[in-house]
C-alpha positions in Angstrom: -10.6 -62.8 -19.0 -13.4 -61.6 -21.4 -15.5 -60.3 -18.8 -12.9 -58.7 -17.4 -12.0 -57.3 -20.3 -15.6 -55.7 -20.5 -16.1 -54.6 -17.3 -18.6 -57.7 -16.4 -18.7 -58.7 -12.8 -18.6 -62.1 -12.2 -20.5 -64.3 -10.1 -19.0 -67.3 -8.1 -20.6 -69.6 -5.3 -20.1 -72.7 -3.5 -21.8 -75.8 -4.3 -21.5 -79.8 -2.7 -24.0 -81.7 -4.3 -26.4 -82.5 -7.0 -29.3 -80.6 -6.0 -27.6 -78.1 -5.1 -25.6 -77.1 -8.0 -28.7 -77.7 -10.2 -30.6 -74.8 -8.7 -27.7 -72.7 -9.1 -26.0 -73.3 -12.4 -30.0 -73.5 -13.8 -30.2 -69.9 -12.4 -27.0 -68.2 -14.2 -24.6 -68.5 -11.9 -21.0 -68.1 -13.8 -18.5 -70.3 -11.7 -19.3 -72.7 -8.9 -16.5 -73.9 -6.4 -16.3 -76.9 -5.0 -14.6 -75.6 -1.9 -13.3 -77.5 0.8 -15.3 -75.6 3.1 -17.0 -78.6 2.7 -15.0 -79.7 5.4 -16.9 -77.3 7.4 -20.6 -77.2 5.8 -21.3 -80.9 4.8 -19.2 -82.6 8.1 -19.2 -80.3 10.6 -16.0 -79.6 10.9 -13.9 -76.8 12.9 -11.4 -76.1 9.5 -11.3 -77.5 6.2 -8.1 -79.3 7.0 -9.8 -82.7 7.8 -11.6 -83.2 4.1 -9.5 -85.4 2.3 -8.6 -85.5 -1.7 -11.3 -88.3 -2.1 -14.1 -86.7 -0.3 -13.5 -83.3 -2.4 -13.8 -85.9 -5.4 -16.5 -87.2 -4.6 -18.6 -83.7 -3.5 -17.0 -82.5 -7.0 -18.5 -85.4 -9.3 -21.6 -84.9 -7.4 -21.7 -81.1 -8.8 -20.1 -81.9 -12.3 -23.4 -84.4 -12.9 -25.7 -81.4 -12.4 -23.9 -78.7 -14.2 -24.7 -77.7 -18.0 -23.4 -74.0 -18.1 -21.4 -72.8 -15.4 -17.4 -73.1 -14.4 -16.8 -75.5 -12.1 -13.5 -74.8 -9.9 -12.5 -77.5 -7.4 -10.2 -77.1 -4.3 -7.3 -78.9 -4.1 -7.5 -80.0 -0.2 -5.0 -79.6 2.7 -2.0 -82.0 2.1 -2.6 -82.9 -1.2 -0.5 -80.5 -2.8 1.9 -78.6 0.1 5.6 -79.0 -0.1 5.9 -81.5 -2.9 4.8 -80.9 -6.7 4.7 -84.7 -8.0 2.1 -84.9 -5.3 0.4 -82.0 -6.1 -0.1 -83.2 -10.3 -1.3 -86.3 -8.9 -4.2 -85.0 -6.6 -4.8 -82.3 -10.0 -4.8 -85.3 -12.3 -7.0 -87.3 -9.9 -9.5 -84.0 -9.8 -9.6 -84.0 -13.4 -10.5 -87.3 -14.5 -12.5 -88.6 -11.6 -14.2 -85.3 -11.1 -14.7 -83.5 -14.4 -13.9 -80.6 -12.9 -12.9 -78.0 -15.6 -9.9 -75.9 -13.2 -8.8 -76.4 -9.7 -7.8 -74.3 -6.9 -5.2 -74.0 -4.6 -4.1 -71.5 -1.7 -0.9 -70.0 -1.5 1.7 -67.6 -3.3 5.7 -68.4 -3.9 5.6 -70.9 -1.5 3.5 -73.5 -4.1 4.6 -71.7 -7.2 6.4 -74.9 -8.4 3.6 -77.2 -7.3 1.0 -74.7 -9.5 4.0 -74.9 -12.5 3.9 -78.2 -12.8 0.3 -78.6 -12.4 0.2 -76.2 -15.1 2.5 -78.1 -17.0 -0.2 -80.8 -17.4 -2.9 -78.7 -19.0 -4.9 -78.1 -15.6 -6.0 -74.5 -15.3 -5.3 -73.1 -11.6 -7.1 -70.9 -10.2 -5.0 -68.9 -7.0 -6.3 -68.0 -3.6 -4.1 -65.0 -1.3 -5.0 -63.1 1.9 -7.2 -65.5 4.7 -6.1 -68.8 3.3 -8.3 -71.1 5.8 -5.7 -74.2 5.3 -3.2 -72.1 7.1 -5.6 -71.0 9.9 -3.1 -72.6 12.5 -0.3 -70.4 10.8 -2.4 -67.2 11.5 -4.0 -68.4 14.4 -7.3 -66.3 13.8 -9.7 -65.6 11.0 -9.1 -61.7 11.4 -8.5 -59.8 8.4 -4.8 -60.4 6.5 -2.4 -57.8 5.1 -3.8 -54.7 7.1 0.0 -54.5 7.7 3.1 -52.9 4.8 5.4 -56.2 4.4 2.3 -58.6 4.3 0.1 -56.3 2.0 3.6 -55.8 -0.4 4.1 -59.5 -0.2 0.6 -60.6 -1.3 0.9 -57.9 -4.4 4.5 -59.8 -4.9 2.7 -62.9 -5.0 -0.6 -61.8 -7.0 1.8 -61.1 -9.8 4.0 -63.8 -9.5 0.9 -66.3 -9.8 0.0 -64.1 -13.1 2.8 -64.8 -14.5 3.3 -68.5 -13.5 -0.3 -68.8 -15.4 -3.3 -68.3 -13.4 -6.1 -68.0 -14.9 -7.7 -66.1 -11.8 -8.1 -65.1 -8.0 -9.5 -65.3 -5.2 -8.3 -62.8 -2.3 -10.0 -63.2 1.0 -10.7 -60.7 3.5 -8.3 -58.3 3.0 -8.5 -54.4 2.7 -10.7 -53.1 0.0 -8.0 -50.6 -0.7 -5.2 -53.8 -1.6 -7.8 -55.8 -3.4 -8.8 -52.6 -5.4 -5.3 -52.6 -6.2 -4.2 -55.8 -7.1 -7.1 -56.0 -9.9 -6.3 -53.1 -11.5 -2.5 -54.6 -11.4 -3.1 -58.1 -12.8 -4.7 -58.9 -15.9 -6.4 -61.7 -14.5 -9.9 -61.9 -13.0 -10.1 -61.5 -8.9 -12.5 -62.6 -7.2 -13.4 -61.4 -3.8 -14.5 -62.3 -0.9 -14.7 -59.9 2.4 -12.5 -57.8 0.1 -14.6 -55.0 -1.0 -16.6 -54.0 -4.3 -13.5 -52.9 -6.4 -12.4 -56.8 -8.0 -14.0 -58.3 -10.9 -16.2 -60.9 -8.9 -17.6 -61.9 -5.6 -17.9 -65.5 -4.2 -19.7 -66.7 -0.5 -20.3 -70.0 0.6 -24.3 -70.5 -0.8 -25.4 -72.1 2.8 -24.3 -68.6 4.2 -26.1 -66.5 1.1 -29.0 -68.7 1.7 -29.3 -68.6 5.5 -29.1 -72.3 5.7 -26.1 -71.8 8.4 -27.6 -69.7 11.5 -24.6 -69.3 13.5 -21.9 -67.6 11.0 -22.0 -63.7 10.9 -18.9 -61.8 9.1 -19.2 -58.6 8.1 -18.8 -59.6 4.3 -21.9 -62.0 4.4 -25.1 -60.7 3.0 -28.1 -62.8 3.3 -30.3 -63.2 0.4 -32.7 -65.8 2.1 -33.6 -67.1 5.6 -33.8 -70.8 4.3 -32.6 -72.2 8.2 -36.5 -70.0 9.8 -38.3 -71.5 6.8 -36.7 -75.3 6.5 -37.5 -75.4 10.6 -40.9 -74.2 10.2 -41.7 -77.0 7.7 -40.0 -79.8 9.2 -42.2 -78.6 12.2 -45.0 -78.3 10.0 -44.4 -81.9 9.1 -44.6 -83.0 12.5 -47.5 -81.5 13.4 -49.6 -82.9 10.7 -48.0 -86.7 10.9 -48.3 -86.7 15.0 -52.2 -85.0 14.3 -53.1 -87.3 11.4 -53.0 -84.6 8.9 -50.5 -86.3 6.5 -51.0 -88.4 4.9 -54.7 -87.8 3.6 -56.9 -89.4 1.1 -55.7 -87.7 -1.9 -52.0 -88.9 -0.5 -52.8 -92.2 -0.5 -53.3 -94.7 -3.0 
């Protein structure tokens, strides 16, 4: 809220693991999610629908262990919160204590606002998530942009509001028009954060194997890539060959 306050952008990326979080929270990073794009990244996976509420634990605790500095926000996973909000405190509360996770996250507007209430109600910041929500990629069908259209683009300000109010502490809003997102941040007092939703919110978060070029194959238009990590991890595994098939590796000084 502070940085918002002050005009600050703020920075948000994925992390899974111990190493990885390490690196990032060591270099200044101000949030780190513990997304269930997981589901996608560490298994392989079409969606995030398979990853389950003790496999986003367990990639969660994993990240918590490394972290001295940053935020770290947690997804709540497909079925662990949808359509019942006794359900939903319990896979919050099970986050929380078996994580240490600091806030979770969860994707949706009126449709979960009593499940984020009573989460709420427990002393577990939420974090909200509008636009593409990926655990409702069957609903939509594609991964196109949402809310190009009036009733959608009215309903998500409706629900950007409504989340404010239920006590959000932020957003995230996923590829939508620059023009809506632009909008709803200057209309909530909450952070946004963006993703493939234009320069005008008060943060940006991307999936750090994409940043990092670890994953080749996955191209929107709202990826930038700050490193070609999948050319230079193949040339050194390569590398690696060469010298054990050649008897390069190990050498004296390797050995003991």
């Amino acid at each position: 809220m502070e940085m918002k306050q002050r005009n600050e952008k703020i920075a948000m990326l994925t992390a899974y693991d111990y190493s990885m979080a390490s690196i990032i929270d060591a270099a200044g990073i101000d949030i780190i999610l513990v997304g269930d794009s997981a589901s996608n990244v560490m298994a392989g996976h079409e969606t995030t629908l398979p990853i389950t509420l003790n496999q986003m634990i367990y990639h969660a605790s994993s990240v918590v262990r490394a972290v001295n500095r940053s935020l770290v926000v947690v997804d709540i996973p497909f079925g662990s919160y949808q359509g019942n909000s006794k359900e939903a405190l319990s896979s919050a509360i099970r986050i929380m204590k078996e994580s240490g996770g600091h806030a979770v996250k969860m994707e949706g507007g009126a449709e979960i606002k009593e499940s984020i209430e009573r989460i709420l109600s427990a002393g577990i910041p939420v974090m909200g998530h509008l636009g593409l929500t990926p655990q409702s990629i069957y609903k939509f069908g594609t991964y196109s942009v949402r809310a190009k259209e009036k009733a959608e683009a009215d309903q998500l300000i409706k629900d950007a509001k409504m989340l404010e109010e239920t006590g959000c502490f932020a957003l995230v809003l996923e590829k939508i028009p620059a023009s809506l997102a632009k909008h709803v941040a200057e209309h909530v007092s909450i952070p946004v954060i963006g993703i493939g939703a234009g320069p005008d919110v008060d943060g940006q978060v991307l999936v750090v194997h994409d940043m990092l070029g670890i994953n080749n194959d996955f191209h929107p238009r709202f990826l930038r890539k700050y490193a070609n990590l999948h050319q230079e991890m193949t040339k050194a595994v390569g590398n690696y060959i060469d010298d054990v098939k050649g008897m390069n590796f190990p050498n004296e000084a390797e050995s003991y």
